[in-house]
mmCIF file of the N, C-alpha and C atoms, coordinates in Angstrom:
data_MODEL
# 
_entry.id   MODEL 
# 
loop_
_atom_site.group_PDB 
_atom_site.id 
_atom_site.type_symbol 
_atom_site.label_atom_id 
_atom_site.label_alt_id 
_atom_site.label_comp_id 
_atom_site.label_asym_id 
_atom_site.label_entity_id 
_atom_site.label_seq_id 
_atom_site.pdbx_PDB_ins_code 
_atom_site.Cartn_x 
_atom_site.Cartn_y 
_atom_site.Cartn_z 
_atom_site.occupancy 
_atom_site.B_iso_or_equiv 
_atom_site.pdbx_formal_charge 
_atom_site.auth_seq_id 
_atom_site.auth_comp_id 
_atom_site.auth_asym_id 
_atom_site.auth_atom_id 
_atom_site.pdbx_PDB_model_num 
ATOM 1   N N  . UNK A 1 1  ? -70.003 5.435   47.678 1.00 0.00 ? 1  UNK A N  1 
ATOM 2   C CA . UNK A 1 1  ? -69.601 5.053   46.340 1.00 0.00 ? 1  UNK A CA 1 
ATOM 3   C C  . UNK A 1 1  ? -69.380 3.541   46.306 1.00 0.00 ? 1  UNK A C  1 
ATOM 4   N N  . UNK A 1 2  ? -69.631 2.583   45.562 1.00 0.00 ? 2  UNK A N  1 
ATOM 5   C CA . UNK A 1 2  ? -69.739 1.756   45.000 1.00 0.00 ? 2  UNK A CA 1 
ATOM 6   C C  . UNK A 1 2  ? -68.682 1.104   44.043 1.00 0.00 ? 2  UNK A C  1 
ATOM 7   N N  . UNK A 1 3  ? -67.690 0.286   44.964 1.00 0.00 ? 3  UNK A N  1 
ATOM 8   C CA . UNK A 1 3  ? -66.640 0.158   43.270 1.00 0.00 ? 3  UNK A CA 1 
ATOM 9   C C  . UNK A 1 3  ? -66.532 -1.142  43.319 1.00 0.00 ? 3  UNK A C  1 
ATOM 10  N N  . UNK A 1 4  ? -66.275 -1.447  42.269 1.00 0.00 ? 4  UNK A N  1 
ATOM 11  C CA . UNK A 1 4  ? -66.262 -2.863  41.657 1.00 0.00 ? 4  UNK A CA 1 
ATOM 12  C C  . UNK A 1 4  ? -65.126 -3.044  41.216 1.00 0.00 ? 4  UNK A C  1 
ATOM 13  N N  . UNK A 1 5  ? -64.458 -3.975  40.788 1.00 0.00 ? 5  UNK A N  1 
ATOM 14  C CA . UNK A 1 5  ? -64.681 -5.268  41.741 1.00 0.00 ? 5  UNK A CA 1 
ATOM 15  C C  . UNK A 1 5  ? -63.944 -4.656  43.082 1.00 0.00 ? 5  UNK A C  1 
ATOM 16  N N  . UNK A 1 6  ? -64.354 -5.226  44.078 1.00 0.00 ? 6  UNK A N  1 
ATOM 17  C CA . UNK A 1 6  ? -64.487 -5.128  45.553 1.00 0.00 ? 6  UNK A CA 1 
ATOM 18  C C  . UNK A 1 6  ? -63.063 -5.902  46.148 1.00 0.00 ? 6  UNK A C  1 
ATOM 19  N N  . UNK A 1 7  ? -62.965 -6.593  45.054 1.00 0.00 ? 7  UNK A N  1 
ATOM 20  C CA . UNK A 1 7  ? -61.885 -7.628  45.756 1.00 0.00 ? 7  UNK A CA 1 
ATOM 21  C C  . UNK A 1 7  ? -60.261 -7.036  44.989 1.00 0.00 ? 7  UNK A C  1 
ATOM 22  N N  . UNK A 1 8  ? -59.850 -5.337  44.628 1.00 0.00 ? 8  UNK A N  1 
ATOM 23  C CA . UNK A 1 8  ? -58.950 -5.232  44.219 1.00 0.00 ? 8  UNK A CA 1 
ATOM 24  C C  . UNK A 1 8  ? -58.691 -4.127  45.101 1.00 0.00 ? 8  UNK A C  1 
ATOM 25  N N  . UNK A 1 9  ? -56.583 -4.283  45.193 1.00 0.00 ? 9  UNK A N  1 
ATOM 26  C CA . UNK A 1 9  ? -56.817 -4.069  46.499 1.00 0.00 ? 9  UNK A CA 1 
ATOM 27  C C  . UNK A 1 9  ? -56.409 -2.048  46.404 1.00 0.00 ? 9  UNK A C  1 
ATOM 28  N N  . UNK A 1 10 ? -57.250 -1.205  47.175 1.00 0.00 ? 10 UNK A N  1 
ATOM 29  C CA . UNK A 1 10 ? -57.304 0.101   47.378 1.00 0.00 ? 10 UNK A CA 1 
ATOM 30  C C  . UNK A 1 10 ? -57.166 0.752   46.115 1.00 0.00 ? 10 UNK A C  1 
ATOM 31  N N  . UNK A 1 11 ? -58.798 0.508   45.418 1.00 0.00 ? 11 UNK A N  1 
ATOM 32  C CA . UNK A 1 11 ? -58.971 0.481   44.089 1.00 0.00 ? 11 UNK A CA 1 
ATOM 33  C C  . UNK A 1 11 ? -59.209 2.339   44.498 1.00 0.00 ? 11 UNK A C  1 
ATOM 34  N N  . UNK A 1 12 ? -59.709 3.143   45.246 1.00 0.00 ? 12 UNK A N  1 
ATOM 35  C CA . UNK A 1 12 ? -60.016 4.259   44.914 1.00 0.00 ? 12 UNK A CA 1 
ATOM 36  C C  . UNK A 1 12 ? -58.493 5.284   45.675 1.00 0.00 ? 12 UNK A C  1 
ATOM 37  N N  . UNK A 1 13 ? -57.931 4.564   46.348 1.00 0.00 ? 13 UNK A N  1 
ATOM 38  C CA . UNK A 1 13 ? -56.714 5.398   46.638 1.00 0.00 ? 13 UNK A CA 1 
ATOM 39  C C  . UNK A 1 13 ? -55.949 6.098   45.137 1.00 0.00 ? 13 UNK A C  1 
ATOM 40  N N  . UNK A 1 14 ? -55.452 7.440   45.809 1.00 0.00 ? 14 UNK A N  1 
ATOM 41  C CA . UNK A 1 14 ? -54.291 8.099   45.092 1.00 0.00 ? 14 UNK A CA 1 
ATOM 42  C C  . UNK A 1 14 ? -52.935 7.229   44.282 1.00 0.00 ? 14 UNK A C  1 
ATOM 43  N N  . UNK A 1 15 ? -52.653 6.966   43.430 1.00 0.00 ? 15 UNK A N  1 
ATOM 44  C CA . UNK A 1 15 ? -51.062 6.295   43.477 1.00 0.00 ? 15 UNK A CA 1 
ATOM 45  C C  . UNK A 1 15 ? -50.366 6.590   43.805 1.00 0.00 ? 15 UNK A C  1 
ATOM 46  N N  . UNK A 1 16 ? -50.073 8.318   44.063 1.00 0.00 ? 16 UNK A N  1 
ATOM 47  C CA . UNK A 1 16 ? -49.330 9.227   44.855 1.00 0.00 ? 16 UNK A CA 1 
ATOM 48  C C  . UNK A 1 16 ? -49.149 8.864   46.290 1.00 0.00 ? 16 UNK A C  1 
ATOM 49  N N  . UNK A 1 17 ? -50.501 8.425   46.762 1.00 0.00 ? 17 UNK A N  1 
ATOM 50  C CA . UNK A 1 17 ? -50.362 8.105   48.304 1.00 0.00 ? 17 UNK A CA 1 
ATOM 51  C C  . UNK A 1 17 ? -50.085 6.712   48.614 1.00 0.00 ? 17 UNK A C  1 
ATOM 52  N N  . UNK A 1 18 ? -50.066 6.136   47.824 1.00 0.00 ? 18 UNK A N  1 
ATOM 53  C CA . UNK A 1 18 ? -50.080 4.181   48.100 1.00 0.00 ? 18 UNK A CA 1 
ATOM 54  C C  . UNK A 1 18 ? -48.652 4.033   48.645 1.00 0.00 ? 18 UNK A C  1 
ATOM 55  N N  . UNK A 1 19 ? -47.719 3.322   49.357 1.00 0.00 ? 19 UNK A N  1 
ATOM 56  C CA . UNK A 1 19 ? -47.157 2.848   49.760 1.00 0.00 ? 19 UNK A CA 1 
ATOM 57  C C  . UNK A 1 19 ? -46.916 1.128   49.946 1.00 0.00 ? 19 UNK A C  1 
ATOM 58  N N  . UNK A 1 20 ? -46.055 0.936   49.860 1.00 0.00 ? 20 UNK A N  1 
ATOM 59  C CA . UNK A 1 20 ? -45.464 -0.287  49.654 1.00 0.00 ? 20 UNK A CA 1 
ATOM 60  C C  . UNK A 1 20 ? -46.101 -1.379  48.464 1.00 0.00 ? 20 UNK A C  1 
ATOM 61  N N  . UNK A 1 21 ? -45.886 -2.650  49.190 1.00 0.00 ? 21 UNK A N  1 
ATOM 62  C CA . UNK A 1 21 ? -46.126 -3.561  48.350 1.00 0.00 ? 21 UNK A CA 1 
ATOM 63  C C  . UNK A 1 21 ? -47.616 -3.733  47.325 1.00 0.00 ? 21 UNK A C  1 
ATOM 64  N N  . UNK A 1 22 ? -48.175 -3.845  46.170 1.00 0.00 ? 22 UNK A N  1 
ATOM 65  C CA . UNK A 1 22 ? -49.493 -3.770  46.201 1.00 0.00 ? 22 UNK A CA 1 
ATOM 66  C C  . UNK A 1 22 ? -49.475 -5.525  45.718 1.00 0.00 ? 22 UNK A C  1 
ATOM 67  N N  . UNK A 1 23 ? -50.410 -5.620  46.959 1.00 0.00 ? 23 UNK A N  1 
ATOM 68  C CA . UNK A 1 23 ? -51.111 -7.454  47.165 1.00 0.00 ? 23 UNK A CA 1 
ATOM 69  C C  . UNK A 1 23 ? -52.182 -7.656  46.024 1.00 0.00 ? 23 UNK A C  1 
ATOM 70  N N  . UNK A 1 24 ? -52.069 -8.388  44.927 1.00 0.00 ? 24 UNK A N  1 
ATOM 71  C CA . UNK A 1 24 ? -52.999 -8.768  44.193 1.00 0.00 ? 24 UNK A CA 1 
ATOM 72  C C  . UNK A 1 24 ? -53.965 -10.009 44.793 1.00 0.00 ? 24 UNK A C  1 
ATOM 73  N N  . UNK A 1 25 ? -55.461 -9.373  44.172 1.00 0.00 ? 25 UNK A N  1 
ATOM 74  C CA . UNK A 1 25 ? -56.457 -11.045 44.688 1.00 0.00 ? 25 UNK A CA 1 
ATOM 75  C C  . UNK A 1 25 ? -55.903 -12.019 44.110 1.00 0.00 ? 25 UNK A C  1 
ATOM 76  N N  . UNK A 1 26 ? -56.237 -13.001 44.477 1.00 0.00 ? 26 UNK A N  1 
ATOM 77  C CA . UNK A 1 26 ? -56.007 -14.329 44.000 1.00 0.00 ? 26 UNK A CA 1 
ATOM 78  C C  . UNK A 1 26 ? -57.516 -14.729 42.783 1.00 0.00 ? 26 UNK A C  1 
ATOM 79  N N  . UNK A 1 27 ? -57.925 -13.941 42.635 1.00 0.00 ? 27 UNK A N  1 
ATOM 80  C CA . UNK A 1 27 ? -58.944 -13.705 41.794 1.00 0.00 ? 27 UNK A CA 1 
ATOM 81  C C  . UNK A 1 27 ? -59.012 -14.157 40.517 1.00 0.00 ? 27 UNK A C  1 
ATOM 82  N N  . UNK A 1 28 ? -59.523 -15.358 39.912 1.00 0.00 ? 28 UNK A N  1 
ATOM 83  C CA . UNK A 1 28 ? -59.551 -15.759 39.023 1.00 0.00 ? 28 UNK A CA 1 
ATOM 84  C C  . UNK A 1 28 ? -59.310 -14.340 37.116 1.00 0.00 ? 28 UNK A C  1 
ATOM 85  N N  . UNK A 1 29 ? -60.319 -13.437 37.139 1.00 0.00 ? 29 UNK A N  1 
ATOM 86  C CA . UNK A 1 29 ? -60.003 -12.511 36.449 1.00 0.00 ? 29 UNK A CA 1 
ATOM 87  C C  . UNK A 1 29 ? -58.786 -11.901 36.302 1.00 0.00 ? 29 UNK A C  1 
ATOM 88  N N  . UNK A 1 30 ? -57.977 -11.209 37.791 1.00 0.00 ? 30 UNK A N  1 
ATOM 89  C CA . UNK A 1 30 ? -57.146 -10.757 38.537 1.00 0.00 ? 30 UNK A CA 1 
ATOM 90  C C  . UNK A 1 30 ? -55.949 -11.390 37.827 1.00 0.00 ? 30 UNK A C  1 
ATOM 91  N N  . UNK A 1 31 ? -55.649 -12.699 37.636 1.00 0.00 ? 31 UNK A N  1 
ATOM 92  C CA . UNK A 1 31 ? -54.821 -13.867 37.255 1.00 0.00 ? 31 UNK A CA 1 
ATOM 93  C C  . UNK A 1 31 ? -54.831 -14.068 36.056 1.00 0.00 ? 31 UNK A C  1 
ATOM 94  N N  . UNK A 1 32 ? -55.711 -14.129 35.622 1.00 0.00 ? 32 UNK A N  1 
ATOM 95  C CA . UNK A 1 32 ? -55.980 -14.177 34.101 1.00 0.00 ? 32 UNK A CA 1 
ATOM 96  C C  . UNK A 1 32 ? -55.206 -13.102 33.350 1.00 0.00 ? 32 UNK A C  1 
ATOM 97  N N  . UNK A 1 33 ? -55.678 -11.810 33.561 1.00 0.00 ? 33 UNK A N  1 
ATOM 98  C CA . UNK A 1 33 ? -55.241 -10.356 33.433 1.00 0.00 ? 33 UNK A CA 1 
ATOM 99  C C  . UNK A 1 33 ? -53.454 -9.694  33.232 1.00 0.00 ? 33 UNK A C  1 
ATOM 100 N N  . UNK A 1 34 ? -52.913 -10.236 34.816 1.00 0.00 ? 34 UNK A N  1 
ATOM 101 C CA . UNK A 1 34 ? -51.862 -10.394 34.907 1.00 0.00 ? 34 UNK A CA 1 
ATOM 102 C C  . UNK A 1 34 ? -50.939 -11.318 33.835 1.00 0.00 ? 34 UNK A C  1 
ATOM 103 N N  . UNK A 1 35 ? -51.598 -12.690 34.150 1.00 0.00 ? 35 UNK A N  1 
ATOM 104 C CA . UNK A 1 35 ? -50.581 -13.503 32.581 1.00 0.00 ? 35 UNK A CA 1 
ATOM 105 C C  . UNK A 1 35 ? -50.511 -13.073 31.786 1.00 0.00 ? 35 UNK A C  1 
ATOM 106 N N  . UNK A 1 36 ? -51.803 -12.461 31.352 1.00 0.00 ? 36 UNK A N  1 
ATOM 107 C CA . UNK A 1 36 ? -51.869 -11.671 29.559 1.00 0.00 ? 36 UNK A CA 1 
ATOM 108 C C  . UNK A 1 36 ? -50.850 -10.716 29.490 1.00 0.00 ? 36 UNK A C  1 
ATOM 109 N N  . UNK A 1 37 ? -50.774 -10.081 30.648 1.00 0.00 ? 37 UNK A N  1 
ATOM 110 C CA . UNK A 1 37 ? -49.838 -8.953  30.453 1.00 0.00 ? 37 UNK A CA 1 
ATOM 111 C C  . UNK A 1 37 ? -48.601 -9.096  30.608 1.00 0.00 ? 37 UNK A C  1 
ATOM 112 N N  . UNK A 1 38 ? -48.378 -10.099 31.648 1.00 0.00 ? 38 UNK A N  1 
ATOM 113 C CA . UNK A 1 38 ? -46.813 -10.298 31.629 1.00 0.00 ? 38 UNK A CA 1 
ATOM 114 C C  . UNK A 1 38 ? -46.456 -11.458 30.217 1.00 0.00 ? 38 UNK A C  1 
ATOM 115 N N  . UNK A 1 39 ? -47.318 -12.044 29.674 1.00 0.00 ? 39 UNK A N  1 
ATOM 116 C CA . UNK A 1 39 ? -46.506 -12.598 28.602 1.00 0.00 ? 39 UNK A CA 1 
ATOM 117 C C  . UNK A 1 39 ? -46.687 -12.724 27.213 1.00 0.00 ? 39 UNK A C  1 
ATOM 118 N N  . UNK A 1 40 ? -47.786 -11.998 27.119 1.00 0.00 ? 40 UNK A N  1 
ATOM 119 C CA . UNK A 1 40 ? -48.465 -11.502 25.807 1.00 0.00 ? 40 UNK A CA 1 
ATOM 120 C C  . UNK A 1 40 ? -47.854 -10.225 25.181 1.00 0.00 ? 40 UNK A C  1 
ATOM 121 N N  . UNK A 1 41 ? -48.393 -9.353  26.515 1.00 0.00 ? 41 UNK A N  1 
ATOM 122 C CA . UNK A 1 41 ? -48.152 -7.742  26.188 1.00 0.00 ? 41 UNK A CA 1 
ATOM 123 C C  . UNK A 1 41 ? -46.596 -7.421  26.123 1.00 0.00 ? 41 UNK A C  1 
ATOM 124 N N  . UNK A 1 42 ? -45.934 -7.825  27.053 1.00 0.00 ? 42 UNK A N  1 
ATOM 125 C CA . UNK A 1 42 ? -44.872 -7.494  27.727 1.00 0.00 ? 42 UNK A CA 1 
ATOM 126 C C  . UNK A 1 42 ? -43.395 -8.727  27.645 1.00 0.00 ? 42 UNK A C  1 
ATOM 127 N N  . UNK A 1 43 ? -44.134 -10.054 26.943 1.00 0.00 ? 43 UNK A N  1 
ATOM 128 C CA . UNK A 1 43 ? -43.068 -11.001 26.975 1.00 0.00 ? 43 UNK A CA 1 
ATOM 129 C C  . UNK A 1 43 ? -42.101 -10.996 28.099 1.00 0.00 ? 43 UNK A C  1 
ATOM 130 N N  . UNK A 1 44 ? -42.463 -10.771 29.431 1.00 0.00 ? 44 UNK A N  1 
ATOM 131 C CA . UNK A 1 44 ? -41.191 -10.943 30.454 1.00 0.00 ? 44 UNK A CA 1 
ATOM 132 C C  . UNK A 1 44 ? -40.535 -11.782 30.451 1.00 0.00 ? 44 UNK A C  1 
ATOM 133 N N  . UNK A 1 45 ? -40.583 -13.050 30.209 1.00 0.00 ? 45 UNK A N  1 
ATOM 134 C CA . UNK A 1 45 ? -39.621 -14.511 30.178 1.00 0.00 ? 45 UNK A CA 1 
ATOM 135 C C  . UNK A 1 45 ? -38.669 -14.274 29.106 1.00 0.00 ? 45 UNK A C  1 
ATOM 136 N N  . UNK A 1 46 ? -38.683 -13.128 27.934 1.00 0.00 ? 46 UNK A N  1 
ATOM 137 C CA . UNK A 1 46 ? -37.659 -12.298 26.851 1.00 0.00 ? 46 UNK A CA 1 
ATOM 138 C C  . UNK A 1 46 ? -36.953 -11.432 27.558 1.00 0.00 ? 46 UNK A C  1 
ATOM 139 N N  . UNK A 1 47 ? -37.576 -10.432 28.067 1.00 0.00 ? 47 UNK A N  1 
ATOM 140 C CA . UNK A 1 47 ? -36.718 -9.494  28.805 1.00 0.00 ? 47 UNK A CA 1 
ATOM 141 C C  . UNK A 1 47 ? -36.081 -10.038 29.868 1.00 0.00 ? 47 UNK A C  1 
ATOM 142 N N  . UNK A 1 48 ? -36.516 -11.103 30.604 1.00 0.00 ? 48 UNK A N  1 
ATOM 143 C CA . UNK A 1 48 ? -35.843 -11.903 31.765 1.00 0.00 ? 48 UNK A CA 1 
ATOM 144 C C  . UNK A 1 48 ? -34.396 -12.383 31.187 1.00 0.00 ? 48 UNK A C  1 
ATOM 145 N N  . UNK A 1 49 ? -34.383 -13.290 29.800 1.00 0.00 ? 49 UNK A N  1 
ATOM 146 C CA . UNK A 1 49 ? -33.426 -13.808 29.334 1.00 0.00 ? 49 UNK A CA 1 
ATOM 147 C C  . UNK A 1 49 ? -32.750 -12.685 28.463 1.00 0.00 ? 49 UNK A C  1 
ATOM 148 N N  . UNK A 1 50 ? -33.022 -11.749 27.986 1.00 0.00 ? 50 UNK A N  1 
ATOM 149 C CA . UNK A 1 50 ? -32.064 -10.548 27.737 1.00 0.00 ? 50 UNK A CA 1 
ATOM 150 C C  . UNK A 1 50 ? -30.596 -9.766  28.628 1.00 0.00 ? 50 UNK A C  1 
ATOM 151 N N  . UNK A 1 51 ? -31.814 -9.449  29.551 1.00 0.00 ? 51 UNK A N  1 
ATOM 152 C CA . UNK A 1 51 ? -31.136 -9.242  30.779 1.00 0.00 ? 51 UNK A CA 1 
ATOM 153 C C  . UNK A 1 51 ? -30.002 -10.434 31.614 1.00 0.00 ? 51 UNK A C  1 
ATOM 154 N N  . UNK A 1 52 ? -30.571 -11.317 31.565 1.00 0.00 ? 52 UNK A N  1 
ATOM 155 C CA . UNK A 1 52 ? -29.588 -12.168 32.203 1.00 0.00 ? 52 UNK A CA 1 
ATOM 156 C C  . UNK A 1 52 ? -28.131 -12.328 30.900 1.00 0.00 ? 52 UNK A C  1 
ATOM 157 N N  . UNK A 1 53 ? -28.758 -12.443 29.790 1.00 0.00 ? 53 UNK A N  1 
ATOM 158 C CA . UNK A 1 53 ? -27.702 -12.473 28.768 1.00 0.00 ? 53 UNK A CA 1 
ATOM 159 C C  . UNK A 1 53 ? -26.542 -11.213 28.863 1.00 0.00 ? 53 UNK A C  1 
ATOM 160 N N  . UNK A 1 54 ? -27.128 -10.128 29.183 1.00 0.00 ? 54 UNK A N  1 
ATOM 161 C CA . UNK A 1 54 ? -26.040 -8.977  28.925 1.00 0.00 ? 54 UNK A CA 1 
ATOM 162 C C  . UNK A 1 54 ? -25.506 -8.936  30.358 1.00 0.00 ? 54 UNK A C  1 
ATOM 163 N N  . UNK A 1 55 ? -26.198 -9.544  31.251 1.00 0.00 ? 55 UNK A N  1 
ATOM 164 C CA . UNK A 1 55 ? -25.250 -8.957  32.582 1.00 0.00 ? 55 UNK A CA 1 
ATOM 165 C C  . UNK A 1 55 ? -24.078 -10.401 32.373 1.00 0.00 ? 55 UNK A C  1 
ATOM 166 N N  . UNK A 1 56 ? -24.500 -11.925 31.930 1.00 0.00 ? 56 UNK A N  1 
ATOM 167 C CA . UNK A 1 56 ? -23.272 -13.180 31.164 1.00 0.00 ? 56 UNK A CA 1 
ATOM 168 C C  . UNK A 1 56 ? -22.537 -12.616 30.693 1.00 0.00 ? 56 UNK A C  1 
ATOM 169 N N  . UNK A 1 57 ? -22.695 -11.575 30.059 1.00 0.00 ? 57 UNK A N  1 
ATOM 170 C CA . UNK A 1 57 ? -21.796 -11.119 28.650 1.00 0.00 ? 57 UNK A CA 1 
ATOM 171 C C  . UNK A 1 57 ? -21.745 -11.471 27.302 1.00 0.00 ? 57 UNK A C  1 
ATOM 172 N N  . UNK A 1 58 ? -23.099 -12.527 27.310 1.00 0.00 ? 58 UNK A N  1 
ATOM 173 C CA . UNK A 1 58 ? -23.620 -12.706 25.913 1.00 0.00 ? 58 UNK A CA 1 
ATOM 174 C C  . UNK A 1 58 ? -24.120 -11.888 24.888 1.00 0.00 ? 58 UNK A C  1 
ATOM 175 N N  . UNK A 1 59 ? -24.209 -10.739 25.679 1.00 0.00 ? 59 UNK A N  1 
ATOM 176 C CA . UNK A 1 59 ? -25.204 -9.662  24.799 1.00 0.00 ? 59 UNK A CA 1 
ATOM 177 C C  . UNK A 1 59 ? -24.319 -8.732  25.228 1.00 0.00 ? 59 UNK A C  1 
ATOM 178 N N  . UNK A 1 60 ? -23.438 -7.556  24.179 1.00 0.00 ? 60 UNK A N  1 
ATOM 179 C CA . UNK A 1 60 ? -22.793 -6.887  24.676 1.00 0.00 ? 60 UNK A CA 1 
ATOM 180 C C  . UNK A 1 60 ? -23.861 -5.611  24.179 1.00 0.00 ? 60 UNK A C  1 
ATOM 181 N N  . UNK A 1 61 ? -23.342 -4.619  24.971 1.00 0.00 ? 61 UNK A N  1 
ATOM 182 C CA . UNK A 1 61 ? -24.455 -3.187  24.669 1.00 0.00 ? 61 UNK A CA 1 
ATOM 183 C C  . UNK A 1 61 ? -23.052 -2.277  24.302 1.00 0.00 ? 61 UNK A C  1 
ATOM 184 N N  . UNK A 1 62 ? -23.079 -1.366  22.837 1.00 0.00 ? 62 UNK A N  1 
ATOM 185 C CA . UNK A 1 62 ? -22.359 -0.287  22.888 1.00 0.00 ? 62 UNK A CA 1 
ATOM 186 C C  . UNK A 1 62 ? -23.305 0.659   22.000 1.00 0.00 ? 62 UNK A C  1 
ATOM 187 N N  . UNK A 1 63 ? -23.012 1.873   22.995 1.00 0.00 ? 63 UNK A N  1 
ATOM 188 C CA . UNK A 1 63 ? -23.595 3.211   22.759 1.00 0.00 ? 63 UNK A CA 1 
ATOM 189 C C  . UNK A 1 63 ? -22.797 3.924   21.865 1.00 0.00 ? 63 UNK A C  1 
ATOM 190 N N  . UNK A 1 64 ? -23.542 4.431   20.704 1.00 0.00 ? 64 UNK A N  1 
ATOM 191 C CA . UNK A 1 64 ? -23.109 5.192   19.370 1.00 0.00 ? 64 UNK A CA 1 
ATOM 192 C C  . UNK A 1 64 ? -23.667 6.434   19.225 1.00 0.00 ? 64 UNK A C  1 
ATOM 193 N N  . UNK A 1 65 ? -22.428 8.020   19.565 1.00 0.00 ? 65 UNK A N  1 
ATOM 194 C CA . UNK A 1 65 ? -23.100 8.708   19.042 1.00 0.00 ? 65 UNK A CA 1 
ATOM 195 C C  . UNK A 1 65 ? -23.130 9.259   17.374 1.00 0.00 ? 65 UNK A C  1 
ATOM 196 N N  . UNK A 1 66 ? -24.030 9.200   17.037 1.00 0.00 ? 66 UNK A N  1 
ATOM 197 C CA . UNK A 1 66 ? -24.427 9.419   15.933 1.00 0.00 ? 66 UNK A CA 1 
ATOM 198 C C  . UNK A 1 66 ? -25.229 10.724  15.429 1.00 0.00 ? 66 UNK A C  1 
ATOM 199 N N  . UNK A 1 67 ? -24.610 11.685  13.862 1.00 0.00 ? 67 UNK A N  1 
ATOM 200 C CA . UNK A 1 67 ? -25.649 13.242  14.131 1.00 0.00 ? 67 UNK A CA 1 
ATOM 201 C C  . UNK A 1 67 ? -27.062 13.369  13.555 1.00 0.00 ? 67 UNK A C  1 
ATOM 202 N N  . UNK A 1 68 ? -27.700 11.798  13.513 1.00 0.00 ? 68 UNK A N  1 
ATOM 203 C CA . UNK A 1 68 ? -28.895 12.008  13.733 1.00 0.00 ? 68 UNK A CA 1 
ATOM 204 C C  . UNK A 1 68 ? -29.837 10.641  14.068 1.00 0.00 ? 68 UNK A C  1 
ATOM 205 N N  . UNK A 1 69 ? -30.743 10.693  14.393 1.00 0.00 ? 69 UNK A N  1 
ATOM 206 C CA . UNK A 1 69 ? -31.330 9.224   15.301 1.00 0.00 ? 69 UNK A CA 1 
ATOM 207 C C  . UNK A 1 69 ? -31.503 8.245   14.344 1.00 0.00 ? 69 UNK A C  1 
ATOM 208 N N  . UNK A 1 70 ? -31.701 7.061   14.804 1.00 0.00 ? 70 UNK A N  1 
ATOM 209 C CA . UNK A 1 70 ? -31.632 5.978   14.264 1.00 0.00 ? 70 UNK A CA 1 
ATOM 210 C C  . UNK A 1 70 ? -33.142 5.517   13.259 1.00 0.00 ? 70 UNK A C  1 
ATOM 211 N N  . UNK A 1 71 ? -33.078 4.901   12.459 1.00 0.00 ? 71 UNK A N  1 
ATOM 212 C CA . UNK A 1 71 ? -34.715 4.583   11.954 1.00 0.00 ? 71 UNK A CA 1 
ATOM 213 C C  . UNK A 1 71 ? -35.290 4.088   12.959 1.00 0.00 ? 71 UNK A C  1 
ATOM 214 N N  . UNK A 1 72 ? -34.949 3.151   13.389 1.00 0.00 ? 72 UNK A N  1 
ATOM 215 C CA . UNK A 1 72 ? -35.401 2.767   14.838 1.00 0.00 ? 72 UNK A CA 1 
ATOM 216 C C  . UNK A 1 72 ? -36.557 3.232   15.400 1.00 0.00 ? 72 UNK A C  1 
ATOM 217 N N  . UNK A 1 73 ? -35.808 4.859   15.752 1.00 0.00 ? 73 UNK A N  1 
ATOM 218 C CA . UNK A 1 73 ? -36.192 5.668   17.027 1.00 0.00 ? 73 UNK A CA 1 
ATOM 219 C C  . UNK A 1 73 ? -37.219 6.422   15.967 1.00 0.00 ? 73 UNK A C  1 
ATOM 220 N N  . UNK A 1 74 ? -37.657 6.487   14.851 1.00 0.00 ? 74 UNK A N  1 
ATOM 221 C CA . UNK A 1 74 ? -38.662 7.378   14.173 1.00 0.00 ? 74 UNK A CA 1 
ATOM 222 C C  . UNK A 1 74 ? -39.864 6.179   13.999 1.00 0.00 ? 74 UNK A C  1 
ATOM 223 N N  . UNK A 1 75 ? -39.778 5.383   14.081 1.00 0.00 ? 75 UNK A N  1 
ATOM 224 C CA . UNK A 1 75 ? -40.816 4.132   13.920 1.00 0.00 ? 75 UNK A CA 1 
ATOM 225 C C  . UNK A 1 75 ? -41.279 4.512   15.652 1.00 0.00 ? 75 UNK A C  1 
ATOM 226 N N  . UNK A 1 76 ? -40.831 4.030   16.573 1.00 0.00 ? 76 UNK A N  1 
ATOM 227 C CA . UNK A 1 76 ? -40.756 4.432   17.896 1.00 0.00 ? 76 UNK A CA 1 
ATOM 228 C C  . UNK A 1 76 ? -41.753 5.746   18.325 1.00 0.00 ? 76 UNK A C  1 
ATOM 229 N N  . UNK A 1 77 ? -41.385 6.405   18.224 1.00 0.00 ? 77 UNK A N  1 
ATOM 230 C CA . UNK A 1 77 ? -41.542 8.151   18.301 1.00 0.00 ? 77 UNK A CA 1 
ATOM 231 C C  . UNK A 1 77 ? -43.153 8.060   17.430 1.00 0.00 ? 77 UNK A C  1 
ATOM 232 N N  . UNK A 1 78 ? -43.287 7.894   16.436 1.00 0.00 ? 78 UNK A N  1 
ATOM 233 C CA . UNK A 1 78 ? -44.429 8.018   15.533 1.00 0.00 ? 78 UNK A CA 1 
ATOM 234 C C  . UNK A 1 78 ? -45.623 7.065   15.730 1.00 0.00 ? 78 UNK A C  1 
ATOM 235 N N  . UNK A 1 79 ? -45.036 5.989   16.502 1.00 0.00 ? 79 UNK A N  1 
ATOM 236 C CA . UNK A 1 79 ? -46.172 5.065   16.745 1.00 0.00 ? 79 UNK A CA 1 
ATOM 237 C C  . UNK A 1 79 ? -47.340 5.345   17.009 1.00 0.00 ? 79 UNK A C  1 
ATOM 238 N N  . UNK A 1 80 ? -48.866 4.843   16.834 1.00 0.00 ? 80 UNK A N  1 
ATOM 239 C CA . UNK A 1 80 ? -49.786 4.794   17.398 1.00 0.00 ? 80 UNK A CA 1 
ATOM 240 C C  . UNK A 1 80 ? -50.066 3.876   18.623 1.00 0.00 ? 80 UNK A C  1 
ATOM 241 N N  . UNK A 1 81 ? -50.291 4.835   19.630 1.00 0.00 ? 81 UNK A N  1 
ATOM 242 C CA . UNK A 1 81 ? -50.564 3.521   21.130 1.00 0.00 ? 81 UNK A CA 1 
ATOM 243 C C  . UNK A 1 81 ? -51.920 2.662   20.334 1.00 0.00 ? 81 UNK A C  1 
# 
C-alpha cells in the first residue's frame, strides 16, 4: 500500500494503538495546516488567555442550576458541523 504523504508520522497505524508523543514533520504543508488550526479554527492564544485569566481570578466561573438549559446550549446542540 502506498500512502501519501510519506513524511507523516504512522499515518496507517490504529489511534487505539499509538502511544506516546506524536512527532510532527517539519513539513512545510504539515506547518501550514497546524497554524490554521491552532489559530484560525481553534483561536488557542484566546483559550490560552482565558484560562490563565480564571486560574488569576480575573474570570470567575459560577455554575447555575437552572429547570431548563440555557439558549446557549440549543444554538450549540442544533448546530451544523
Amino acid at each position: 500500500m502506498i500512502c501519501w504523504p510519506p513524511f507523516f508520522p504512522r499515518p496507517l497505524a490504529c489511534p487505539e494503538n499509538l502511544e506516546g508523543e506524536i512527532v510532527l514533520s517539519n513539513h512545510p504543508l504539515i506547518r501550514e495546516t497546524m497554524k490554521d488550526v491552532l489559530t484560525e479554527a481553534l483561536d488557542l492564544a484566546g483559550l490560552q488567555r482565558v484560562l490563565t485569566d480564571m486560574g488569576e481570578g480575573r474570570i470567575r466561573c459560577i455554575a447555575v442550576d437552572t429547570p431548563v438549559p440555557s439558549q446557549f446550549s440549543h444554538e450549540i446542540l442544533n448546530a451544523n458541523p
